[in-house]
SEZA-724197 format. One line per 3 residues: number of its first residue (from 1); their letters; for each residue z negated, x negated, y negated of N, C-alpha, C, O. Coordinates in pm, whole numbers. Layout:
BEGIN
NUM	A	Z/X/Y/Z/X/Y/Z/X/Y/Z/X/Y | ...
END
This chain:
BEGIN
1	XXX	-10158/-11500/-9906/-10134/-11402/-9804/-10055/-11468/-9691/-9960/-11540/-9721 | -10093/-11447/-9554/-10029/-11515/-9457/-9900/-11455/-9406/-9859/-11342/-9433 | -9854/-11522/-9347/-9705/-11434/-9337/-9692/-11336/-9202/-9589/-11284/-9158
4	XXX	-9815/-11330/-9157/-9815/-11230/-9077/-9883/-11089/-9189/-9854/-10974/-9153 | -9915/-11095/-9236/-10022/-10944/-9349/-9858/-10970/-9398/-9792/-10917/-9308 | -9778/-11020/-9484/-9704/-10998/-9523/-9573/-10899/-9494/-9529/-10818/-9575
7	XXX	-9521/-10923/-9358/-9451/-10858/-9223/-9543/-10714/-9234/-9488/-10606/-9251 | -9686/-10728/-9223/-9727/-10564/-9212/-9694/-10517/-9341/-9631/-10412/-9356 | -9738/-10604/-9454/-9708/-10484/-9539/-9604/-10451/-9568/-9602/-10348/-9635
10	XXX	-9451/-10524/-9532/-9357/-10474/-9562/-9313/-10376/-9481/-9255/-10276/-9523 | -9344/-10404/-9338/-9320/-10251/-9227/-9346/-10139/-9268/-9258/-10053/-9276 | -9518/-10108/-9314/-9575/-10051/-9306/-9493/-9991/-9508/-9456/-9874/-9518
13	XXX	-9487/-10041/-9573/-9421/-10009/-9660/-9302/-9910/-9670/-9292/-9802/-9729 | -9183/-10008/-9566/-9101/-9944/-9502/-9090/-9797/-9455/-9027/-9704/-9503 | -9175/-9804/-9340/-9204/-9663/-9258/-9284/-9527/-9401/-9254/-9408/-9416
16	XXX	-9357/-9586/-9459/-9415/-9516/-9560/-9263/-9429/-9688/-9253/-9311/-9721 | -9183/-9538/-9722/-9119/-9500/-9767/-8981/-9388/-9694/-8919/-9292/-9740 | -8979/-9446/-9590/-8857/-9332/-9500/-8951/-9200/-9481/-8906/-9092/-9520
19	XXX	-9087/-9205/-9418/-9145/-9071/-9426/-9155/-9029/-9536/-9166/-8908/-9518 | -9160/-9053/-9676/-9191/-9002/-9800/-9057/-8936/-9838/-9067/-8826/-9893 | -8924/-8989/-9817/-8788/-8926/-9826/-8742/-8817/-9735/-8649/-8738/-9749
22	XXX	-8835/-8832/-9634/-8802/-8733/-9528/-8852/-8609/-9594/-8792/-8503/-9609 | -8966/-8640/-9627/-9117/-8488/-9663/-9000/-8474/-9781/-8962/-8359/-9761 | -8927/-8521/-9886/-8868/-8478/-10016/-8797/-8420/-9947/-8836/-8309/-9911
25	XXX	-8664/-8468/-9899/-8539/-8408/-9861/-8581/-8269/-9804/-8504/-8176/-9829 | -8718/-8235/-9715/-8763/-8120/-9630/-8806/-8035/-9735/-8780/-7916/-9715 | -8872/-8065/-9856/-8912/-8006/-9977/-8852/-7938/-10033/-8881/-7823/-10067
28	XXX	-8737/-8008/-10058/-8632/-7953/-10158/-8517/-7901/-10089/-8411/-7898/-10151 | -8523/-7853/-9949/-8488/-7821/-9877/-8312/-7874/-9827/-8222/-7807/-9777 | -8317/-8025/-9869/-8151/-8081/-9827/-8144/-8117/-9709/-8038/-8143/-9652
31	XXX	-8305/-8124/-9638/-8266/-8116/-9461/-8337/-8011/-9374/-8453/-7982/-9402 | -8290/-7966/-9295/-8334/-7893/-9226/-8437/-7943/-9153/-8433/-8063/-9123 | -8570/-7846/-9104/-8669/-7905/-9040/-8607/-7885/-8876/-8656/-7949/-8783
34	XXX	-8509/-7799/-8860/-8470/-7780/-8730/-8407/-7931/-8706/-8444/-7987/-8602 | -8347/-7979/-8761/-8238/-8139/-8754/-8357/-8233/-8684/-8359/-8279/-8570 | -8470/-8249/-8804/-8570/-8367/-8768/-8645/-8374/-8627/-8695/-8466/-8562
37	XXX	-8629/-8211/-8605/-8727/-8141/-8479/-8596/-8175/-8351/-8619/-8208/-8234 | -8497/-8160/-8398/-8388/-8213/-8277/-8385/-8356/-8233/-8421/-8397/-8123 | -8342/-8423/-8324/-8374/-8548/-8341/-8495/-8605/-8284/-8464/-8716/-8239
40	XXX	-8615/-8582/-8266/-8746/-8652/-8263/-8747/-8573/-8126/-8821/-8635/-8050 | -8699/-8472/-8070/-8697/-8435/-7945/-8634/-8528/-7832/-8676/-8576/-7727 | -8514/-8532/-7901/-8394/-8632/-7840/-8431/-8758/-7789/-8414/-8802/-7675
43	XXX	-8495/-8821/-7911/-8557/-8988/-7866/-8710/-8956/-7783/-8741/-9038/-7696 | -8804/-8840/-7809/-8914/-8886/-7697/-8853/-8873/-7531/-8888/-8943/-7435 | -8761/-8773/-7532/-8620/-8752/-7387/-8597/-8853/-7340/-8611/-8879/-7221
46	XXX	-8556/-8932/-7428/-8460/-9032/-7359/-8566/-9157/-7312/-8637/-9222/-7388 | -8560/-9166/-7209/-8606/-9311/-7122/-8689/-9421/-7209/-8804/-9450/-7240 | -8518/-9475/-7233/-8493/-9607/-7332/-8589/-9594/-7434/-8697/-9652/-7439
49	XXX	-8528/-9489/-7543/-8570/-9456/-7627/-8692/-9458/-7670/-8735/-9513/-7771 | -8758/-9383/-7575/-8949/-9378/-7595/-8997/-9479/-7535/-9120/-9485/-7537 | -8927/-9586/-7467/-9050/-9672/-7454/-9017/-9770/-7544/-9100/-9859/-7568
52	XXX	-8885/-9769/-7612/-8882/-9874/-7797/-9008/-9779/-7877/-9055/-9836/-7975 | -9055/-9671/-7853/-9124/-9597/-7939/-9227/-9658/-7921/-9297/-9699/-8013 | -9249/-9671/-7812/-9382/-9668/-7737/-9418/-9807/-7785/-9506/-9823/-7870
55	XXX	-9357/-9900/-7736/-9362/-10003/-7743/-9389/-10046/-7939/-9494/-10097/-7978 | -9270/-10011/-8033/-9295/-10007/-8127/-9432/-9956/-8248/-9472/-9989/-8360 | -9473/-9839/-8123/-9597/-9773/-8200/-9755/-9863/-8147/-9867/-9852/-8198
58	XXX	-9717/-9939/-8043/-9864/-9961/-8024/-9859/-10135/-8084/-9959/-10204/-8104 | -9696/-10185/-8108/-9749/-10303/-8232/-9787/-10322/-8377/-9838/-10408/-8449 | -9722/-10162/-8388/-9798/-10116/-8548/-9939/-10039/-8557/-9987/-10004/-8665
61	XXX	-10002/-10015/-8426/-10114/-10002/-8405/-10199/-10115/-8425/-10304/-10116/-8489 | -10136/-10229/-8351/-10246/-10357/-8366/-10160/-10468/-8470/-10136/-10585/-8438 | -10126/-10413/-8584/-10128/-10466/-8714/-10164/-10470/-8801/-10168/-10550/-8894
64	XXX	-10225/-10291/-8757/-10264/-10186/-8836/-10371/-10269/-8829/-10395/-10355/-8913 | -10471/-10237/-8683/-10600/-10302/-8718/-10633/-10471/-8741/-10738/-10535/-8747 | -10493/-10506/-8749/-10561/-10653/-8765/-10576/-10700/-8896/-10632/-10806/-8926
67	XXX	-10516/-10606/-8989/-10421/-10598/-9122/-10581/-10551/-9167/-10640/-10629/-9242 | -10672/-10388/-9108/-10773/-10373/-9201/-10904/-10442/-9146/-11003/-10456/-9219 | -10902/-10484/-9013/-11026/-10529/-8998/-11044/-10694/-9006/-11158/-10740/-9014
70	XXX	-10930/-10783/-9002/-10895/-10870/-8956/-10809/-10924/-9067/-10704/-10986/-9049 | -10877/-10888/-9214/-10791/-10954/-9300/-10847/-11086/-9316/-10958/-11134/-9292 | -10686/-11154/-9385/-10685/-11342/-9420/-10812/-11356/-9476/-10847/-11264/-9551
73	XXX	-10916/-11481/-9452/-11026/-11535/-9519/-10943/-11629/-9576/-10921/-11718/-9493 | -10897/-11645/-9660/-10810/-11740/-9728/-10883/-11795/-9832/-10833/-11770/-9942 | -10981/-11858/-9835/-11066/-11932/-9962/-11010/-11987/-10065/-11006/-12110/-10056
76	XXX	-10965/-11943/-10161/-10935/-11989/-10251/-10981/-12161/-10368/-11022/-12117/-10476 | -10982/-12235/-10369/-11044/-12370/-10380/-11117/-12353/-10509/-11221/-12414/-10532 | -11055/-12259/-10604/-11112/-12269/-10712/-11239/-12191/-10711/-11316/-12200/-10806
79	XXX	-11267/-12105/-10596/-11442/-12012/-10630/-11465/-12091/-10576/-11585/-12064/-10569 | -11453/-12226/-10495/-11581/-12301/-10463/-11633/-12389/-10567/-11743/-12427/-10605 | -11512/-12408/-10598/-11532/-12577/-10743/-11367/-12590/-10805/-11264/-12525/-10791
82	XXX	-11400/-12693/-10869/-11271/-12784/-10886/-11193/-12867/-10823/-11247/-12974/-10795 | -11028/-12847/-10776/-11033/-12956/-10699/-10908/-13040/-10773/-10800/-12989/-10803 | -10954/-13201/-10800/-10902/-13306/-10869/-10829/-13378/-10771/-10883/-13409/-10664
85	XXX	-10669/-13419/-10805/-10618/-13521/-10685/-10543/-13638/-10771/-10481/-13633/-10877 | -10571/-13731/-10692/-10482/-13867/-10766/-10505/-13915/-10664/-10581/-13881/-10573 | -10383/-14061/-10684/-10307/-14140/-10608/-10399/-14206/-10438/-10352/-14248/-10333
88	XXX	-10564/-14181/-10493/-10642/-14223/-10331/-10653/-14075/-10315/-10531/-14058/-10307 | -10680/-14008/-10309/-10747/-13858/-10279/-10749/-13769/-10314/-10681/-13735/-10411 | -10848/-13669/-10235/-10873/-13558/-10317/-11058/-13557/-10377/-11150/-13625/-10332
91	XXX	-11063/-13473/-10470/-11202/-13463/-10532/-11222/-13339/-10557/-11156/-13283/-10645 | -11327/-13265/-10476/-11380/-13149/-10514/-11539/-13122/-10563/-11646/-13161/-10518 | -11513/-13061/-10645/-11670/-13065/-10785/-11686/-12945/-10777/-11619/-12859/-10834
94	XXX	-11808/-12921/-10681/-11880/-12746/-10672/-11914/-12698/-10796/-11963/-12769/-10884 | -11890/-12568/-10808/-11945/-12509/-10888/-12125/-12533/-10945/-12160/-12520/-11062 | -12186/-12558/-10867/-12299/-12569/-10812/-12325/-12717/-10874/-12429/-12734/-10938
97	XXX	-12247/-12808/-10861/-12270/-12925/-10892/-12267/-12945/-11085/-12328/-13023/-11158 | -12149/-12818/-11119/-12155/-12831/-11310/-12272/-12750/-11302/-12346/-12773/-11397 | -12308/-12676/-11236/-12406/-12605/-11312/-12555/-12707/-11314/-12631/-12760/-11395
100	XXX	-12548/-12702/-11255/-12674/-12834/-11221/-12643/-12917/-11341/-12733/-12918/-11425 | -12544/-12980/-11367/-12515/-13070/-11517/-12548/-13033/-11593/-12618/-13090/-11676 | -12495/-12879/-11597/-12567/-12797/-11770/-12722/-12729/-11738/-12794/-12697/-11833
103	XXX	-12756/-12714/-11633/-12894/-12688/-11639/-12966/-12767/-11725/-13021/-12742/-11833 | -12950/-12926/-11618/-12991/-13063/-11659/-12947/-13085/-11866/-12992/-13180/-11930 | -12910/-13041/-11891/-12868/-13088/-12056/-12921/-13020/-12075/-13025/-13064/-12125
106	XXX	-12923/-12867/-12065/-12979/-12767/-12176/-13131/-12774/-12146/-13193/-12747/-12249 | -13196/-12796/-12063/-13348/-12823/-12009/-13390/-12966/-12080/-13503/-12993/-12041 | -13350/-13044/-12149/-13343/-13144/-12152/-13346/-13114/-12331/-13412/-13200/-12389
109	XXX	-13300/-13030/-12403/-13348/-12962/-12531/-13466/-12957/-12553/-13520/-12895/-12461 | -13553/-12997/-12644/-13709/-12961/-12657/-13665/-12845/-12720/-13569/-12834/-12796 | -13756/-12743/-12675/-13744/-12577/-12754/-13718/-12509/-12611/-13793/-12413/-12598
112	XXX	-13648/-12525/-12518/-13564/-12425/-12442/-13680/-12383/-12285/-13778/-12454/-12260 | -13665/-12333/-12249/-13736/-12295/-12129/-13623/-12163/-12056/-13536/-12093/-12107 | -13677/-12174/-11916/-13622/-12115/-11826/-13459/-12108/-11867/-13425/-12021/-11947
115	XXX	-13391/-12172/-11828/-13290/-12196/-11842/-13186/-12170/-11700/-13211/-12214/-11588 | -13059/-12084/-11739/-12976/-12051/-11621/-12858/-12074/-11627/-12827/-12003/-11723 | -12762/-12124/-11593/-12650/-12152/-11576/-12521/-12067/-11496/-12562/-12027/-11387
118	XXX	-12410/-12039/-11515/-12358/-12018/-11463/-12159/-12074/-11491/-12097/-12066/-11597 | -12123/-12108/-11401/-11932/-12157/-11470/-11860/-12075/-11370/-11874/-12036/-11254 | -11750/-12063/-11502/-11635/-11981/-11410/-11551/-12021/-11441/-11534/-12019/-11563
121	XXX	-11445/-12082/-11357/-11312/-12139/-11320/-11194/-12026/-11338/-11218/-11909/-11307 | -11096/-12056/-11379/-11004/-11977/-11414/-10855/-12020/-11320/-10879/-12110/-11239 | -10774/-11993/-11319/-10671/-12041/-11204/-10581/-12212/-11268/-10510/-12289/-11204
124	XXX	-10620/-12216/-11392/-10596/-12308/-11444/-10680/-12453/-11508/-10660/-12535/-11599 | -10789/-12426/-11395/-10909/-12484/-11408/-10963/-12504/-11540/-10996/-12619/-11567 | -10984/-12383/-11659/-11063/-12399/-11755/-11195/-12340/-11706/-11228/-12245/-11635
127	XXX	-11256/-12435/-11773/-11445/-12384/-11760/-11494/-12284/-11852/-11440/-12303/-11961 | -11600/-12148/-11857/-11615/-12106/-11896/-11742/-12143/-11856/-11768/-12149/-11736 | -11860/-12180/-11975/-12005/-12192/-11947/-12085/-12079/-11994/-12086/-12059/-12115
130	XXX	-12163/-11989/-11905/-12236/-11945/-11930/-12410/-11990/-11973/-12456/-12053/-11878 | -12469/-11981/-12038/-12582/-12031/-12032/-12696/-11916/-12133/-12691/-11877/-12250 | -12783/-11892/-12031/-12911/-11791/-12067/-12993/-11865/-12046/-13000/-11940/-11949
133	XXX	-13090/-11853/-12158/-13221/-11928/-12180/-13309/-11885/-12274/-13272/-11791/-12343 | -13467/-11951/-12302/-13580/-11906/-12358/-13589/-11983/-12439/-13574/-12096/-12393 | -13615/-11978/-12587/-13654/-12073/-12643/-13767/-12055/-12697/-13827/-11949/-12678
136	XXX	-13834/-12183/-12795/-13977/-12126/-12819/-13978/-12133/-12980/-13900/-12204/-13043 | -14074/-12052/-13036/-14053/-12009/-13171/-14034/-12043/-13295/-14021/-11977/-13398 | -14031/-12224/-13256/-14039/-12296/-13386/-13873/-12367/-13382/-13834/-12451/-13463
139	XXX	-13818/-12330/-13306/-13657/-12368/-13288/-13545/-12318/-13374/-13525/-12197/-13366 | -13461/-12392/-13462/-13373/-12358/-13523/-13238/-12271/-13410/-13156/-12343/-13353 | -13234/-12169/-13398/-13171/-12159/-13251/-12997/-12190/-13315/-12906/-12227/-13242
142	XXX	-12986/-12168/-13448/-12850/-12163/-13461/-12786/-12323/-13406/-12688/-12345/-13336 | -12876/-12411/-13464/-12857/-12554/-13445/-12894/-12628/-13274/-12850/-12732/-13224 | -12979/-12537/-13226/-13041/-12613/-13072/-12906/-12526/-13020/-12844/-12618/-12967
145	XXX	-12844/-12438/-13006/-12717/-12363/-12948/-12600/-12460/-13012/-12535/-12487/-12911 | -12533/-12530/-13124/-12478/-12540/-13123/-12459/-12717/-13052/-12372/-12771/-12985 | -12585/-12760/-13106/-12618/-12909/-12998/-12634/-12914/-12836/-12620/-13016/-12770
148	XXX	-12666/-12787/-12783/-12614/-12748/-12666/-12507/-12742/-12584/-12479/-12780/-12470 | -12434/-12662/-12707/-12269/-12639/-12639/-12205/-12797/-12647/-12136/-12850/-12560 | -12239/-12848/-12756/-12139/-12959/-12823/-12162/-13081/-12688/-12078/-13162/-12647
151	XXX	-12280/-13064/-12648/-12367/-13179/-12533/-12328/-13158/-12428/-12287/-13251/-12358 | -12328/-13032/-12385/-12254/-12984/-12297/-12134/-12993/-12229/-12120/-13018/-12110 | -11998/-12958/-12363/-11859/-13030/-12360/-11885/-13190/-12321/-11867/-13251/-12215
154	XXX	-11923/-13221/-12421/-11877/-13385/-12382/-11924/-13417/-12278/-11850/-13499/-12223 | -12046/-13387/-12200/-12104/-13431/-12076/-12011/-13413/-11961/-11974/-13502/-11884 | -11964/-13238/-11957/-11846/-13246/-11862/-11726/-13305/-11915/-11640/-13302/-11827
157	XXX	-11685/-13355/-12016/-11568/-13407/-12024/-11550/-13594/-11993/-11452/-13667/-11980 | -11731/-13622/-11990/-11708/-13771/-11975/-11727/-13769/-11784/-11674/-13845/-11704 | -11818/-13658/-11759/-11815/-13688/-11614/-11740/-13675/-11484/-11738/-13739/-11379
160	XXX	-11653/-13518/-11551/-11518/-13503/-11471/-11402/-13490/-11545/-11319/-13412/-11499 | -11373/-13551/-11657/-11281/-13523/-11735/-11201/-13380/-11760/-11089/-13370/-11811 | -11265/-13297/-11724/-11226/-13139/-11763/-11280/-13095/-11877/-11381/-13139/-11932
163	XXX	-11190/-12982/-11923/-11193/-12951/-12084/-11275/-12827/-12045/-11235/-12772/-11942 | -11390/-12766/-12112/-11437/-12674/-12105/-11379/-12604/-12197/-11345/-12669/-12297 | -11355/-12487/-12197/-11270/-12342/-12257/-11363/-12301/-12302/-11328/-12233/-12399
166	XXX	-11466/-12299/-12291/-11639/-12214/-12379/-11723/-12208/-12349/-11745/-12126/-12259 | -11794/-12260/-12381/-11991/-12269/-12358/-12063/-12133/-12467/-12105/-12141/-12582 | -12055/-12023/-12379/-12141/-11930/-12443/-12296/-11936/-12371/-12323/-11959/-12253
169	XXX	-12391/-11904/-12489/-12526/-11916/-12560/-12593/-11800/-12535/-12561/-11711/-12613 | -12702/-11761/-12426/-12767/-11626/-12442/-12894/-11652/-12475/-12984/-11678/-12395 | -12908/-11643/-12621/-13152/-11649/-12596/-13118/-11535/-12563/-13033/-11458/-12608
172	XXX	-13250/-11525/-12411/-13278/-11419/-12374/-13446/-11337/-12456/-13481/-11219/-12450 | -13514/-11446/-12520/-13569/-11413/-12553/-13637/-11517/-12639/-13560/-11612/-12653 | -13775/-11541/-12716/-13870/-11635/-12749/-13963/-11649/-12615/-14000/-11568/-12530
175	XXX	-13983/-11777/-12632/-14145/-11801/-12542/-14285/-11752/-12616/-14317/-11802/-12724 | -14354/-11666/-12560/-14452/-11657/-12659/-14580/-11810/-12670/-14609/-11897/-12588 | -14614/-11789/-12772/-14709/-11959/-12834/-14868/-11884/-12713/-14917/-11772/-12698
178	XXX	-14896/-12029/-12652/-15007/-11951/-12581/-15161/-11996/-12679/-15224/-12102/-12679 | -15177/-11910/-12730/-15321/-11889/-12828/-15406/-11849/-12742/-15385/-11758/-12661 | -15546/-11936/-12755/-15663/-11874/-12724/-15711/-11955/-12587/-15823/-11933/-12540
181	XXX	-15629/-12042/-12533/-15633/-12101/-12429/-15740/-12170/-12428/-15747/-12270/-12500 | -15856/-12128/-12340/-15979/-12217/-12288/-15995/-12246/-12188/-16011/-12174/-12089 | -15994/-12403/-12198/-16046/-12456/-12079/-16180/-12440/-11997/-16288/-12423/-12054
184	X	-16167/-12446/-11861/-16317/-12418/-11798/-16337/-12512/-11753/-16443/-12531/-11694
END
């Protein structure tokens, strides 16, 4: 959060909370509505007064809208990828780029077809692998899933040295066997 949204939300916090004590105290009747109505008369009167108002109300006007229309794009590094630093640089590894790795392995299974990938980064850069796929009917799936995941880990751990947190396994379905196929 930038430290300007920050400033609004504490103003805007602020002002929220003094009007919310005002509406109680008027509730429970420990102030008079005649007092607030004197008061708020007094300062639009006075000169000085209303143009600190004035002035004050039209910068919480354009905080207001900069605050809802005009919020921080602050990209966070980790929904794009990973980012690795040592002593030359920095190294950033798209999301896009592991998935492509585990596409590439799990496609690379005899048995599997249509194969999808997906990783999710956590704030502490553990990997979570998703992977949905087809296999075809003569596949031990308990064993092609667990040579998957296991191929999987070590592949990202020899290529970017990150620990994957879990390689979960979806058959989405069997491939059906294509019988009957004639050539013309």
């Amino acid at each position: 959060m930038k430290v300007l949204e920050k400033i609004c939300l504490v103003l805007f916090s602020i002002i929220i909370l003094v009007l919310s004590v005002i509406m109680c105290l008027l509730v429970f009747e420990w102030l008079n509505i005649s007092t607030v109505n004197v008061v708020l008369f007094n300062a639009i009167n006075n000169v000085t007064a209303s143009n600190i108002i004035l002035v004050i109300s039209v910068i919480l006007i354009l905080l207001a809208i900069k605050c809802i229309f005009f919020s921080g794009n602050s990209k966070d590094s980790r929904t794009d990828g990973i980012l690795l630093q040592n002593d030359n640089g920095k190294l950033l590894i798209s999301k896009e780029t592991l998935e492509n790795l585990v596409s590439g392995i799990a496609k690379g299974f005899e048995g599997t077809e249509n194969v999808t990938t997906k990783v999710e980064l956590d704030k502490e850069n553990n990997l979570r692998v998703q992977v949905t796929l087809y296999v075809h009917p003569n596949a031990i799936i308990k064993d092609l899933s667990a040579n998957i995941q296991t191929r999987i880990k070590e592949a990202i751990k020899s290529t970017s040295d990150l620990e994957v947190h879990e390689v979960n396994i979806r058959i989405r379905n069997i491939v059906p066997e294509n019988q009957g196929n004639v050539a013309e």
